[in-house]
Steps between C-alpha positions, in 0.01 A plus 500: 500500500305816317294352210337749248147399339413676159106426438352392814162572370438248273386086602819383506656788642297498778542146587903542443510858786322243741701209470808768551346630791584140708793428311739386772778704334326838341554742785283772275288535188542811311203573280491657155277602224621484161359841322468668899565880553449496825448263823144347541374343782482025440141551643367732270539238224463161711329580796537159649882606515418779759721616732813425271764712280443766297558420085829688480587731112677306285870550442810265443715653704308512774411200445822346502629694778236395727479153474729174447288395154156521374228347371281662197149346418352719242313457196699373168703781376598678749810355665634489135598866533467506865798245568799660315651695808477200679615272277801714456579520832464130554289551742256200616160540355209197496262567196177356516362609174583390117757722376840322565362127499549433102844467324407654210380896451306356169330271749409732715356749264287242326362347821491825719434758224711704639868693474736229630816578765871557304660189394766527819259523754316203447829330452524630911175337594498164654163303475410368850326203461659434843424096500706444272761807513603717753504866511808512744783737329232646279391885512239534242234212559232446265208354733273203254129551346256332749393274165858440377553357882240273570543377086915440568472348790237276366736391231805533622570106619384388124700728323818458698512167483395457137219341528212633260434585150591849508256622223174335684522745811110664565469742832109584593601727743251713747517788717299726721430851470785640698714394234372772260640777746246773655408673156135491425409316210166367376655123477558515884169680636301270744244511317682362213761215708219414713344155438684516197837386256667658279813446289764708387819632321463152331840424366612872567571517898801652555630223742544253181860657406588467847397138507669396224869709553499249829379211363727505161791584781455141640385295143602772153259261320192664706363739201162612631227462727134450464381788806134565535436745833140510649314768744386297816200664682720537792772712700859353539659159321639357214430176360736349193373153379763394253449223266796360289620163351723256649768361274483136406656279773400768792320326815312597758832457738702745271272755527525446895839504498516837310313705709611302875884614372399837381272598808574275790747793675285776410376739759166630347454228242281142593422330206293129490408191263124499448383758730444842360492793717229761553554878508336538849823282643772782370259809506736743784765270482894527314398134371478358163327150534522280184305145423595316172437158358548308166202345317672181400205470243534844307874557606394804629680681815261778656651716774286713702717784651261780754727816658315803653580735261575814722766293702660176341440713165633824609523653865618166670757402190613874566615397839655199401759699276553732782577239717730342266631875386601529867583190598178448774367184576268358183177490726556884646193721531274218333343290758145537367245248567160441228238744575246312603175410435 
């Protein structure tokens, strides 16, 4: 099938044209820039993509003629005006930014700061958190924040089965510098991340509403999170170490339990008692690994959750919902191994 790619420019985008590129069932990858006039050349933007298709004008039509669906990974904002013709044409669309991830346009504008999409059209948007829904019969698919994905999946087995104090949930999550996108900004200049830490949008990261919608859709009494993000001196990778309270009674075996029924048929998901993962183990990989144990002293549950955050947290998740979209096998265009050393 003909696939259509609006923002191949960008980290993620990038990552997402080359994992369509060996796709066992994308015959061709139509390129597009957002704001184009006219057709430029991949390798005068990303040389190392030389000898590849030229970034095509943008127009919904064309668009739509050309191709069986498309994906869009642009900048928050964008796909909020961008995806009307498509949306009301039904015609299949993966989203990899914010826009059409929150239920509510109050939400949105708080957390975003921006105009939200009309009332209808997010009511068209399905949120594919694919391992735990599936994207099959939908047309407008909102792809997860790289944060709100490692976070959920972290908590997902606790909250599901009930297991916590809902109000004692703390997320130190950390990321590295691809997640702020290819804008320069002082906060991401080597000579600034180097040798260095920094935290930020304490408390204000737009991944929190996300978070919570899915977490209050498995437990209503979850009310809020404690979500602290920090700058790690390095490239690609998430890290979410999430610290919450068992209720009384809880053992160690419950916890087990929770996340062996939750996880044990899952694809890209390995999580284990008492060993907690490193980044290096999921860097180039679809995987999220997960370790988590119960202090039977404090009563405390920590869960340590570690994604790459261009592909478990957005280009590889992308392909996941178009495989389910379309009905290919789960696993299709991501056999990835670590990238190693």
């Amino acid at each position: 099938m003909n696939v259509g790619l609006v923002g191949v420019t960008g980290y993620s985008g990038s990552v997402l044209y080359e994992l369509l590129l060996r796709h066992p069932n994308v015959d061709s990858v139509n390129l597009y820039g957002h704001s184009q006039k006219v057709a430029q050349s991949l390798e005068s933007v990303l040389p190392q993509l030389r000898r590849r298709a030229n970034i095509l004008p943008y127009d919904s039509a064309d668009i739509m003629k050309n191709n069986q669906m498309v994906f869009f990974d642009v900048s928050a904002g964008v796909t909020t005006e961008l995806a009307k013709p498509f949306l009301d044409a039904n015609f299949p669309v993966i989203d990899l930014a914010g826009d059409y991830r929150l239920k509510s346009r109050d939400a949105y504008k708080k957390w975003y700061k921006k105009e939200a999409p009309d009332e209808k059209y997010l009511k068209q948007s399905h949120y594919g958190l694919v391992d735990f829904t599936s994207s099959k019969g939908a047309t407008y698919v909102s792809n997860p924040g790289c944060y709100a994905t490692a976070t959920i999946l972290a908590l997902a087995p606790l909250v599901i089965n009930h297991l916590i104090d809902t109000t004692s949930i703390v997320v130190d999550a950390k990321s590295g510098t691809s997640g702020a996108g290819k804008s320069l900004s002082e906060s991401t200049h080597f000579s600034q991340t180097n040798e260095n830490l920094q935290l930020y949008k304490v408390n204000h990261h737009q991944h929190i509403p996300e978070i919570v919608d899915q977490l209050k859709d498995w437990d209503e009494d979850v009310p809020y999170i404690q979500f602290t993000t920090t700058l790690l001196p390095l490239t690609r990778g998430i890290m979410a170490s999430c610290y919450t309270k068992a209720k009384s009674g809880i053992t160690e075996e419950d916890v087990k339990n929770a996340f062996v029924q939750t996880y044990s048929d899952h694809t890209f998901i390995n999580a284990t008692e008492g060993v907690f993962p490193t980044l290096k183990q999921v860097i180039g990989t679809n995987f999220c690994d997960i370790g988590y144990q119960l202090n039977p002293v404090t009563h405390q549950i920590v869960i340590v959750s570690v994604i790459d955050n261009l592909l478990k947290g957005a280009a590889g998740q992308a392909i996941q919902n178009f495989n389910q979209m379309f009905e290919f096998k789960p696993d299709a265009g991501l056999d990835l191994i670590p990238v190693l050393p």
